[in-house]
KELUM-679321 format. One record per residue (C-alpha): chain; residue in one letter; residue number from 0; y, z, x. Coordinates in steps of 0.001 Angstrom, whole numbers, plus 500000, padded with zeros to 6 digits. Each point is the difference from the previous one (the first is absolute). Layout:
residues N
NUSE  cadena  residuo  num       v       w       u
NUSE       A        A  NUM       Y       Z       X
...
***
This chain:
residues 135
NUSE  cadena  residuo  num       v       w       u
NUSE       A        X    0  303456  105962  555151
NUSE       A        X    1  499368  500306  503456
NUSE       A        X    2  496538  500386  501792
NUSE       A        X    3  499168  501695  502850
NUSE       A        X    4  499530  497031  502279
NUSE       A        X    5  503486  498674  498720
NUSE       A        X    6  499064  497285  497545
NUSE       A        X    7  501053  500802  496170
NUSE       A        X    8  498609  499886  496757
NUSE       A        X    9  502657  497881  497668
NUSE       A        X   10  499185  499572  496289
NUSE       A        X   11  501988  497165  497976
NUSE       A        X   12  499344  500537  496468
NUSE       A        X   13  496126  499669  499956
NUSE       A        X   14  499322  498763  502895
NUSE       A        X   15  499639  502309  503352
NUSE       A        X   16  500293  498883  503407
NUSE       A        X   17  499501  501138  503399
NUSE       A        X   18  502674  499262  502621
NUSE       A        X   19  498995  499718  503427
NUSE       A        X   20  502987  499297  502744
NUSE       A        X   21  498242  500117  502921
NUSE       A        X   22  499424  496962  502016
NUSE       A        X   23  496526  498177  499665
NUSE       A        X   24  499433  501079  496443
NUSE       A        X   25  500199  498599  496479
NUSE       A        X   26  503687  501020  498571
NUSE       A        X   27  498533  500257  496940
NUSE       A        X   28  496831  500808  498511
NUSE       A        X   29  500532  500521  495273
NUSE       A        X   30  497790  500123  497333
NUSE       A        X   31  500123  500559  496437
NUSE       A        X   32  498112  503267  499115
NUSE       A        X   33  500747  499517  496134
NUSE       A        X   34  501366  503568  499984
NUSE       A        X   35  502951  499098  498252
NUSE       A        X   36  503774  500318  501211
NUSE       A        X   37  499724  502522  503241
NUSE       A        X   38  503037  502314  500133
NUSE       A        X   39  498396  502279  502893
NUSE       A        X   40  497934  499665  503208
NUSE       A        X   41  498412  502435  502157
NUSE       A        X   42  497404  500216  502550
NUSE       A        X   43  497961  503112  501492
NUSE       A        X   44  497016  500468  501339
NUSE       A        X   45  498195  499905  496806
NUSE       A        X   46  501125  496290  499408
NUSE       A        X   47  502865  497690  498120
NUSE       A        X   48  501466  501642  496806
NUSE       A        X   49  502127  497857  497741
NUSE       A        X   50  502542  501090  497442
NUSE       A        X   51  500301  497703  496824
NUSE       A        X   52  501415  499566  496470
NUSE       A        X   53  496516  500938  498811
NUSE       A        X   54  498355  502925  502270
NUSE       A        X   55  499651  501120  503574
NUSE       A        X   56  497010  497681  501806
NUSE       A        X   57  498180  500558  503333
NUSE       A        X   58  498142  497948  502260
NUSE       A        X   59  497834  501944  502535
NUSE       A        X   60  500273  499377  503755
NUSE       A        X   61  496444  498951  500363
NUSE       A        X   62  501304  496807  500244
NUSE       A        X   63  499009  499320  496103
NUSE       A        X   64  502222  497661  498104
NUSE       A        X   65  499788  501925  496802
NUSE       A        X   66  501983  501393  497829
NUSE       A        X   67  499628  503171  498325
NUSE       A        X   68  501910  501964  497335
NUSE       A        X   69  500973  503622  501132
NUSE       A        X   70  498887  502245  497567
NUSE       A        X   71  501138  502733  498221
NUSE       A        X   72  503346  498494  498905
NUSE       A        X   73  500381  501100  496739
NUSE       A        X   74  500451  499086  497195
NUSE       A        X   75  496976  498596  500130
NUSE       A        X   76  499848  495855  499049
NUSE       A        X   77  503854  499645  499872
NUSE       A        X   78  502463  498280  502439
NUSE       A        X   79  501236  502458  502429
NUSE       A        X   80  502415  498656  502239
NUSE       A        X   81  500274  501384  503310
NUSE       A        X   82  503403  500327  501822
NUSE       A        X   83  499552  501793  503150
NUSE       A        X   84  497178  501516  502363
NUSE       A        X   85  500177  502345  502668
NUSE       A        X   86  497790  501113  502865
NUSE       A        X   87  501068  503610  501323
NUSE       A        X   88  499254  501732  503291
NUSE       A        X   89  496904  501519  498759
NUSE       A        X   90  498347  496409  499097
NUSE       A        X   91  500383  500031  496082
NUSE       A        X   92  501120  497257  497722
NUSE       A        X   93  502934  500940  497820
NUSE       A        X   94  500694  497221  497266
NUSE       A        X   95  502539  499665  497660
NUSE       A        X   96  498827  498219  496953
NUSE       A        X   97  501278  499564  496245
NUSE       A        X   98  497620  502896  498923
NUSE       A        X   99  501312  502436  502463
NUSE       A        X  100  499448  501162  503226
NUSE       A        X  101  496883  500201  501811
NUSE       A        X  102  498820  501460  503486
NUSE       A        X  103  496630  498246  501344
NUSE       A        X  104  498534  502392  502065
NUSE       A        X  105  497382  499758  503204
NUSE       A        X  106  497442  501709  498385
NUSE       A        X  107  499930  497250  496915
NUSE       A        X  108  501957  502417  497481
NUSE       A        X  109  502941  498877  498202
NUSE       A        X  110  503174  501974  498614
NUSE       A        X  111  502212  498550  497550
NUSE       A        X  112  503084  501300  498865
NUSE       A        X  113  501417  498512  496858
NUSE       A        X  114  503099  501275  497328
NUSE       A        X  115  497627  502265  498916
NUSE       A        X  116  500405  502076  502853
NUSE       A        X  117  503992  498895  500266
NUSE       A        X  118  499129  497022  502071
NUSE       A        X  119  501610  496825  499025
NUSE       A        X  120  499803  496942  501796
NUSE       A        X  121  501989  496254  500058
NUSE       A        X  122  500614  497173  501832
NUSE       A        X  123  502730  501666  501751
NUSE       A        X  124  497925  503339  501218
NUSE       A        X  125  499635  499909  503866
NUSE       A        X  126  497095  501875  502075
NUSE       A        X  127  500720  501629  503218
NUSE       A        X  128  498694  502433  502024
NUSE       A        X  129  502352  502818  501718
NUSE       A        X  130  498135  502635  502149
NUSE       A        X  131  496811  500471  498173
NUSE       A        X  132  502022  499649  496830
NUSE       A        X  133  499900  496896  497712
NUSE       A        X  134  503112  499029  498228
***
């Protein structure tokens, strides 16, 4: 993924690095958050969020190293893989996870659609956003 400033977030399996190409810096900076396999990156202004095999994670950007699970994935205490996020012109977090499909918004609320309301959701679903529209 990446940043802003033009370095990028890479994740190898469990480990996640940050990859800075410009001159005078360390190349690479890793650790080992013990999250699991990461699948997904993203940053905002809220922080670092991590997809994995076994939830969606966040680390704030006060400059904390730790870890936190995002809650209210459900079902509750089961793996819930997570195969996509999104963040959409309007600043919300749209995640695609193996329990559906959930919209994170500013305010703290969560949505989540599942194939209860028609919703279903794989490895292979895709997130975009179209003109206020998310696909």
């Amino acid at each position: 993924m990446e940043r802003a400033d033009g370095s990028y977030w890479v994740a190898v399996h469990d480990r996640l690095c940050l990859l800075d190409p410009h001159p005078g810096q360390p190349r690479f900076r890793c650790e080992s958050p013990r999250l699991g396999v990461i699948s997904r990156v993203l940053e905002d202004e809220q922080g670092l969020w991590c997809g994995t095999e076994s939830g969606l994670w966040r680390r704030a950007r006060t400059g904390s190293p730790r870890w936190e699970a995002v809650k209210p994935l459900e079902p509750k205490g089961t793996r819930n893989a997570i195969h996509r996020m999104l963040k959409d012109s309007r600043g919300e977090l749209w995640v695609t996870a193996a329990s559906g499909l959930y919209r994170f918004r500013r305010d703290q609320r969560v949505d989540r659609w599942s194939t209860g309301e028609g919703i279903t959701v794989d490895k292979s679903t895709a997130l975009s956003e179209a003109e206020g529209s998310i696909w």
